[in-house]
N, C-alpha and C positions, 0 to 999 in steps of 0.2 A: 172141769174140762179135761179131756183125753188127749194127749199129745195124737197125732195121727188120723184123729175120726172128724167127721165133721160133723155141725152141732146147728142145729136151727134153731132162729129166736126169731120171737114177735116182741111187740110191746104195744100198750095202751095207755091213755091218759084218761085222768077224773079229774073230775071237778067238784062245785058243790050238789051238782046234780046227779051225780053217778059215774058210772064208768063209760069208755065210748068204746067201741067197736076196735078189737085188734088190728095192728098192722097187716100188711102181708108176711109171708115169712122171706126169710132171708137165711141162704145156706153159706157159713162160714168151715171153711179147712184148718183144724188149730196144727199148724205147721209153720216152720221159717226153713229159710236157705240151707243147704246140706253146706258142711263143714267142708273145708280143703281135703282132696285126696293126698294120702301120700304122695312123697317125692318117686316120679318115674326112675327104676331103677335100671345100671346096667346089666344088658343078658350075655349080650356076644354082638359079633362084630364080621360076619362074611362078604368077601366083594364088595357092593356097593351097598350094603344092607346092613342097619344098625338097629338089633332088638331090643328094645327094653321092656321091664316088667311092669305094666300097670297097675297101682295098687288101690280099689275102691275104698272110696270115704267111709269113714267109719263110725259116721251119724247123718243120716238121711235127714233129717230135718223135720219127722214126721211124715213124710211122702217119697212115695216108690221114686228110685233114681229111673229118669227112659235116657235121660243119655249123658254120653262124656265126652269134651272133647282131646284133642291132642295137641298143640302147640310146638313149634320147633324156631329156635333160633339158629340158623344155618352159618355163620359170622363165624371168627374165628378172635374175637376180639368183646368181644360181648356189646358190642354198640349199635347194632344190627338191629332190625326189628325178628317182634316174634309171627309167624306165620300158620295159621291150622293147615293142618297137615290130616285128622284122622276125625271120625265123628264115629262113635259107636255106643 
């Protein structure tokens, strides 16, 4: 198998008589969950505006990343919930 491709299988069963007719096929993705991104880092800091640098994951899991999101704990105490804040 190919991390990343996808792979079609059938299967059939026999008996003492022969073989019987294959399944249908079945399309499988050899992929799992992409790894954690790096930690969001600090850029700067103007007026009401706090940059940071987002760092992509650095194993896709065998499939194209289409998005990311952003989370924010706005608290000042860390007991706060987290909130999305960004999708891209």
């Amino acid at each position: 198998m190919v991390r990343g491709r996808q792979h079609r299988f059938r299967y059939r069963a026999k008996n003492y008589i022969g073989w019987g007719p294959f399944s249908e096929n079945s399309a499988v993705l050899a992929a799992t969950v992409p790894v954690p991104p790096g930690r969001p880092l600090y850029k700067s800091f103007t007026g009401d505006s706090l940059n940071v640098i987002i760092q992509p994951t650095l194993d896709h899991g065998g499939s194209t990343i289409i998005k990311y999101e952003l989370w924010v704990d706005e608290g000042n105490d860390y007991t706060s919930a987290f909130s999305k804040v960004a999708l891209y």
